[in-house]
N, C-alpha and C positions, 0 to 999 in steps of 0.2 A: 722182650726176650721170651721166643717160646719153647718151653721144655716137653711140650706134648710130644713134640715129634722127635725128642731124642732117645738112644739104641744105647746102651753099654752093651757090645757084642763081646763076646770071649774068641779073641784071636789067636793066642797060642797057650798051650798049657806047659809049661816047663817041669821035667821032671830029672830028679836025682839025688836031692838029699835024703839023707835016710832020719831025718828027727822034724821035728818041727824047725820053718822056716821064723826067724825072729826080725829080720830087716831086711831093707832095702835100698839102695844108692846107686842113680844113672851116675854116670863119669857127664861135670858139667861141658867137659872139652875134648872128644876122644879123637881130634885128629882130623885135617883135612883129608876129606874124602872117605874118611869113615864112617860108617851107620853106631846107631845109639849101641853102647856098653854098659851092661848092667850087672851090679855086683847083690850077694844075697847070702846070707850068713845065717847058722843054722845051727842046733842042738847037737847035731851030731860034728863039731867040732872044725865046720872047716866053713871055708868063702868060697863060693862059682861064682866063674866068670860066665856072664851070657851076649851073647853077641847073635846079629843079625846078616844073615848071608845075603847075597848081590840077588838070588831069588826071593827073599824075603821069607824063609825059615829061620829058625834061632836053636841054635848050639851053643853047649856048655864049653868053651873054648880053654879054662883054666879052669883047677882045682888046687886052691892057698892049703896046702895040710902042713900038718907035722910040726906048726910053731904052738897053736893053744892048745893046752891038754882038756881044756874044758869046755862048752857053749862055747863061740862066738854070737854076741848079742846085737851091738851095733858096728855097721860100717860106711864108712861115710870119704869120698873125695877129696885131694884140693883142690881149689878154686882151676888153677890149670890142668887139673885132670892127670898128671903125672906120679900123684901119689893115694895108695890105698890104708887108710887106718883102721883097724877093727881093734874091736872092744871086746874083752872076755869076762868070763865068772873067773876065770882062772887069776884076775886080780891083775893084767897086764894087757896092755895096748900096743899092738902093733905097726909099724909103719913100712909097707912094701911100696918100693919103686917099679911104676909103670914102664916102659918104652913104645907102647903103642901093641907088643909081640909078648911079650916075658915080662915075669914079674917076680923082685927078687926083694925078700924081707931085711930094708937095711936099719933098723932099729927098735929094742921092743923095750917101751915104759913101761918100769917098775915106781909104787909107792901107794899107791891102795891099797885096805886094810883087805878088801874082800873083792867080790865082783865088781866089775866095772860096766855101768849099764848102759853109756852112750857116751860118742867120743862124735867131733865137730870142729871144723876149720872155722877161721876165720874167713872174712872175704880177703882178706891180704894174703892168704896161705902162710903169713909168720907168724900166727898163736894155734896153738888146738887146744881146745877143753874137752875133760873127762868129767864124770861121775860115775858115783859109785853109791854102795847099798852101806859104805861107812860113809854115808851123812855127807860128803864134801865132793866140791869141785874145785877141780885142778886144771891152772894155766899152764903151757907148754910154751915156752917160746923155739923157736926151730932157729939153729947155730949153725956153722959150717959144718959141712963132713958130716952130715947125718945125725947131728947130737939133737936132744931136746932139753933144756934145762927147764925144769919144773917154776914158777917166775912168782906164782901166786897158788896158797892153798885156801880155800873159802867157805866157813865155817857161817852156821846160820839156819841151814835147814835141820831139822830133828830127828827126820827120818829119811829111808832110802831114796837118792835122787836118782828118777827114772828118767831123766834125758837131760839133754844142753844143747841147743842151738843159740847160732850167732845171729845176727840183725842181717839181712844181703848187703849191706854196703858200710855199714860202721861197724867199729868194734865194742858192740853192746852184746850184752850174753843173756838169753835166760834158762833158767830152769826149773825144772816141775818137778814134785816130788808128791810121794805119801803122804808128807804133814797135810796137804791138802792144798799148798800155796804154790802161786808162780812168783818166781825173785829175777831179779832185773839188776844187772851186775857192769860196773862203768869202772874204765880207769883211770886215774890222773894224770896220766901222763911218763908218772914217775915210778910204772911196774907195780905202784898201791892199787890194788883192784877194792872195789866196796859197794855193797849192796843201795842200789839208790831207791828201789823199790818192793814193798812185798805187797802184792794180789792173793788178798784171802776173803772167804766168805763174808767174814763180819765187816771187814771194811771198805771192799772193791766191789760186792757181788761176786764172788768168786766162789770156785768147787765146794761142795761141802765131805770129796771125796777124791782118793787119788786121783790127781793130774797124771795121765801117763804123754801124753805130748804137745810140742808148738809146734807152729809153722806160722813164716812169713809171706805176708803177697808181696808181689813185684817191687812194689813201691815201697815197701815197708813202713809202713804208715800205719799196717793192720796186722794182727796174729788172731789165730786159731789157737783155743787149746781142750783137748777133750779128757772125759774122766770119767772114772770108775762112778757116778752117776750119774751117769746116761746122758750128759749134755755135750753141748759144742758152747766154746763162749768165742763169741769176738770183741776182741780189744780194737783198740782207737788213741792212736798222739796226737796234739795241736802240736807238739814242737817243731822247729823249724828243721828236716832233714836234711834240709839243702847244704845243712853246713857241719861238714864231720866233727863233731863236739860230741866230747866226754863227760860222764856227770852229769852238773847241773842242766837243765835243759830237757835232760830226757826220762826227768821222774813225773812222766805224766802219761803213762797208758791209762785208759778209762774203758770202765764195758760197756758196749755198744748194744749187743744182743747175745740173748741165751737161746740155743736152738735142743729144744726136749721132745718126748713122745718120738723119736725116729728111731730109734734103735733101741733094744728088749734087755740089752747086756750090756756092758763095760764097754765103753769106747777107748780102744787102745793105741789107735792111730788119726790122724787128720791131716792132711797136705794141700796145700794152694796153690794153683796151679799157675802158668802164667797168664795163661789164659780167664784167669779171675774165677775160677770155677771151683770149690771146695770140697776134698774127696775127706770121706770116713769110712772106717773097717773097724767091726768089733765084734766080740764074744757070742754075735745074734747069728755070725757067717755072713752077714749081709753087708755091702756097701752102698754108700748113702753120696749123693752129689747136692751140694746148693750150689746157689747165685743169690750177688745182689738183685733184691725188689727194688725191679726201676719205677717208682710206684708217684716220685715227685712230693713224697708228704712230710709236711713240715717237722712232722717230731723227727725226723735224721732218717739213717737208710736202716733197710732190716734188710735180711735174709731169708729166701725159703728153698723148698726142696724140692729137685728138679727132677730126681730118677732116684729110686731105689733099687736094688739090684738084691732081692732075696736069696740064699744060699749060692753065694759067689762062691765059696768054698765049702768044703764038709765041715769044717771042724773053726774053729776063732781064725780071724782075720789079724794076723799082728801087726801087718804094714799096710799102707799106699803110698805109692807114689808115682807123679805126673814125672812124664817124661820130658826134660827140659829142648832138646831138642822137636819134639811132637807135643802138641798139647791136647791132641786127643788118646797119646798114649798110655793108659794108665796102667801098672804094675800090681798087684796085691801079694803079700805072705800070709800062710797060713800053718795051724798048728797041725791040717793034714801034709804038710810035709810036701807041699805044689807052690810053684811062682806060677801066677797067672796075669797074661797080657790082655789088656780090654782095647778096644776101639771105641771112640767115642763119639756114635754117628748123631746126626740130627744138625736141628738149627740153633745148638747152644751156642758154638763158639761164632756164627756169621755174625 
């Protein structure tokens, strides 16, 4: 793999929110014969919709207002691409129905004590998980007629949980918080959801500082998680994924590699692309790309750095994200209050 000759070009600058930008979320299925749909949530209390015209400009096509009174923090898809859920400080999670055209808010969770810092489908689209800055994450099961029944509340972290994502294809949860740990959450079968794993410093190699987020590769077989001191870790399963099993089986992430010295500030984002390629955004403005070192050496695989991209934005980078339909697509937020679209030229992804 050579990264000498790869480009992060800045393709379009999107402008419109008036506070800082906090997330990011491609729709994974927007529709035959559709171009990529991109949702982006922001301090100044509302979600844009961004979409790409048949010339290849991008317009703010929707503007979600008038349901959070406070931040929208995270928003995130389901798996069919027909539903949008955003997460607020306001302490309540939204769920707007897509049609392809219009979008209309047909349910808003309530039951956090405070904000809510990041909301995540499952791959089934029938559980969503929440977190919040009161210590807990919340299972959603999704019922007829628009309902969500709350299914499981999961108590364990100590301080504020700053994200939840799902595994791509089981239903395994993790989440990162402040305490410093990543928790790794299985159900039995029987709606008992239970902590099968904690990643923390003394015991896993793990952060010795806020976790602000995961992500999973394709395969899931690996996550990323970056933090408030300045690393990227990669995790690694032997378990057998082939087979959708809960529990036992899947309390075996191990750390693979810690990737340090790349970035000056808090790392407050990371995303894997499908393209196997690892995107970072953090408090330096700067975004950061690895790849696996096809290097062949016995001690197991590492990772290095392929491009760095110095002042991507003015002000903290709070998001990336690879755009699932394009994998040289990549997105970033920022707290100057821009969504920026990159290109990802060179010989990375041949």
């Amino acid at each position: 793999m050579d990264g000498g000759a790869a480009e992060l070009r800045e393709a379009h600058r999107l402008a419109g929110h008036a506070d800082r930008v906090w997330a990011l979320a491609w729709n994974p299925a927007p529709g035959p014969g559709a171009g990529p749909v991109l949702a982006s949530c922001s301090g100044d209390k509302t979600v844009r919709i961004w979409k790409r015209a048949p010339d290849g400009a991008w317009h703010c096509s929707d503007v979600l207002e008038d349901t959070h009174n406070r931040t929208v923090r995270s928003c995130a898809w389901s798996p069919d691409g027909k539903l949008l859920a955003t997460a607020s400080f306001d302490a309540t999670t939204a769920v707007w129905r897509y049609d392809g055209a219009d979008f209309e808010c047909v349910a808003t969770l309530e039951g956090h004590e405070n904000e809510v810092k990041s909301v995540s489908w499952s791959p089934s689209g029938a559980l969503l998980a929440t977190c919040s800055r009161d210590k807990m994450v919340w299972i959603w099961e999704v019922q007829p007629g628009n309902e969500y029944e709350c299914i499981s509340v999961l108590p364990g972290h100590t301080q504020d949980v700053k994200m939840v994502q799902w595994h791509p294809f089981l239903d395994i949860l993790v989440s990162v918080s402040y305490d410093n740990s990543i928790r790794v959450w299985a159900g039995d079968g029987d709606d008992e959801w239970h902590c099968v794993q904690t990643l923390t410093e003394a015991d896993n190699c793990g952060h010795s500082s806020t976790v602000w987020a995961v992500s999973f590769n394709l395969k899931g077989d690996r996550m990323v998680t970056c933090s408030d001191d300045q690393t990227l870790k990669i995790w690694d399963t032997s378990a057998d994924l082939s087979q959708p099993k809960t529990g036992e089986g899947h309390e075996s992430w191990r750390h693979l590699s810690t990737l340090t010295g790349y970035h000056g500030r808090t790392i407050f984002s990371a995303h894997w692309s499908s393209g196997d390629i690892i995107a970072s955004g953090a408090g330096d403005d700067a975004i950061c790309l690895f790849a696996e070192e096809q290097s062949g050496m016995a001690e197991g695989p590492s990772y290095k750095l392929v491009l760095k991209k110095d002042k991507a934005h003015d002000m903290d980078i709070n998001c990336v994200r690879w755009c699932p339909q394009d994998p040289r697509l990549l997105a970033s937020a920022s707290d100057d209050g821009t969504v920026k679209l990159w290109e990802l030229r060179g010989s990375l992804l041949d």
